[in-house]
N, C-alpha and C positions, 0 to 999 in steps of 0.2 A: 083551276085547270081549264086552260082553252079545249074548246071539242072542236078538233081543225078540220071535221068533216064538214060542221057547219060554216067553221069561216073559207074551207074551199070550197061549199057551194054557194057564197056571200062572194066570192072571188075578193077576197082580201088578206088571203096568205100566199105564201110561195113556202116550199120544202126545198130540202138540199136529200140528198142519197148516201150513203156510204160503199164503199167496193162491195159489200156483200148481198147490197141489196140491190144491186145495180145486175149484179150477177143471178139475184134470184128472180127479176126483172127478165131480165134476158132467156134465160132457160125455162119460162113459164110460169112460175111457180105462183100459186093460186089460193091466198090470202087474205088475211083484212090490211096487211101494211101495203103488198103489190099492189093490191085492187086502188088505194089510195094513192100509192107510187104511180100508178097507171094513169090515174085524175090528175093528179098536178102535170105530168108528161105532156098528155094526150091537151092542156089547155095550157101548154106553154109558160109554168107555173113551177116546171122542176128546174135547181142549179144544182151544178158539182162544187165544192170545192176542189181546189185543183189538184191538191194531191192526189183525190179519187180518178181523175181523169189519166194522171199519171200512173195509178195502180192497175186499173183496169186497160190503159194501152200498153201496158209492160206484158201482157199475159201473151203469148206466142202463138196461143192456138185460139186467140178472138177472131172471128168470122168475118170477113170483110165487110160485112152488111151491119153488124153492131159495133166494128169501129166508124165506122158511118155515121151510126145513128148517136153514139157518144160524142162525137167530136162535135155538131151544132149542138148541144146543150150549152146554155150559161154559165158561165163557170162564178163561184164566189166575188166579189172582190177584194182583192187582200188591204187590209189598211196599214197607214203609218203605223208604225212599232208592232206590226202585227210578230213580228219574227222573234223581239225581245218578248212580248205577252206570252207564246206560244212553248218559250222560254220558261218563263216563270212559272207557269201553268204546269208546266210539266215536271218543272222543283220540286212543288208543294205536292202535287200527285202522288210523287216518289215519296216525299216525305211522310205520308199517309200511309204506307206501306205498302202501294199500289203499283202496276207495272208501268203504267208513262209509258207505253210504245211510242216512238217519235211518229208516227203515221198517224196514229188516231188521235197524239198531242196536237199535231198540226190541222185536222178533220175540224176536229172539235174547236180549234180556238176561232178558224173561218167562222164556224156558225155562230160562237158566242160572238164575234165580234157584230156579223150583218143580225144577229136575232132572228135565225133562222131554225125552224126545228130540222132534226136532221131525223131521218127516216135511216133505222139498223135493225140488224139482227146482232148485233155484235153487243154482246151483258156488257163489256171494259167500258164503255162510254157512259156507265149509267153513272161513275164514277166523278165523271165532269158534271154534271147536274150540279154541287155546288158552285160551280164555278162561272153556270149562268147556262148550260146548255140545255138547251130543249130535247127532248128524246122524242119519237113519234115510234 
């Protein structure tokens, strides 16, 4: 098990966010994940994958100051075949008898692909872990 407090204060990880955490980011909320959320932020260390960037600009009533502050974040980068993988991934998910939301199939395959842990409050992702996903 990596301890990623250590490797972000070694400055040799980066994190990704999920919509939920990005939103408990936003409204305050005052944790061991936020406070972590807040360290990768705060030293230029946090990516979105993009679907999140598109979940969280889709909310109507975000403030003009936290679509602001969303929009310079990093976003993932998608790779070749990432859309067939993302595919697949979310086959075998269902085949498990798991729910495969196409959002969090899509969240999850970004980070598996860069090797990025992703930072949730969201239990459905813990699902992807065999699939190579980091949870934070």
């Amino acid at each position: 098990m990596v301890d990623f407090v250590a490797e972000l204060a070694a400055g040799r990880t980066i994190a990704a966010a999920d919509t939920n955490a990005v939103h408990a980011f936003f409204e305050g909320k005052l944790d061991e994940k936020i406070a972590l959320l807040r360290r990768f932020f705060e030293q230029g260390r946090l990516l979105l994958p993009p679907p999140v960037l598109s979940e969280v600009l889709s909310d109507p009533r975000l403030p003009v100051d936290k679509s602001a502050t969303i929009r310079v974040l990093p976003l993932l980068p998608l790779r070749d075949g990432y859309w067939k993988r993302a595919g697949l991934t979310r086959a075998w998910l269902k085949s498990q008898g798991y729910k495969g939301a196409l959002g969090d199939c899509l969240i999850a395959q970004a980070c598996i692909d860069a090797r990025v842990p992703l930072i949730t409050y969201d239990r459905d992702f813990r699902h992807f872990t065999d699939a190579g996903l980091i949870l934070i």
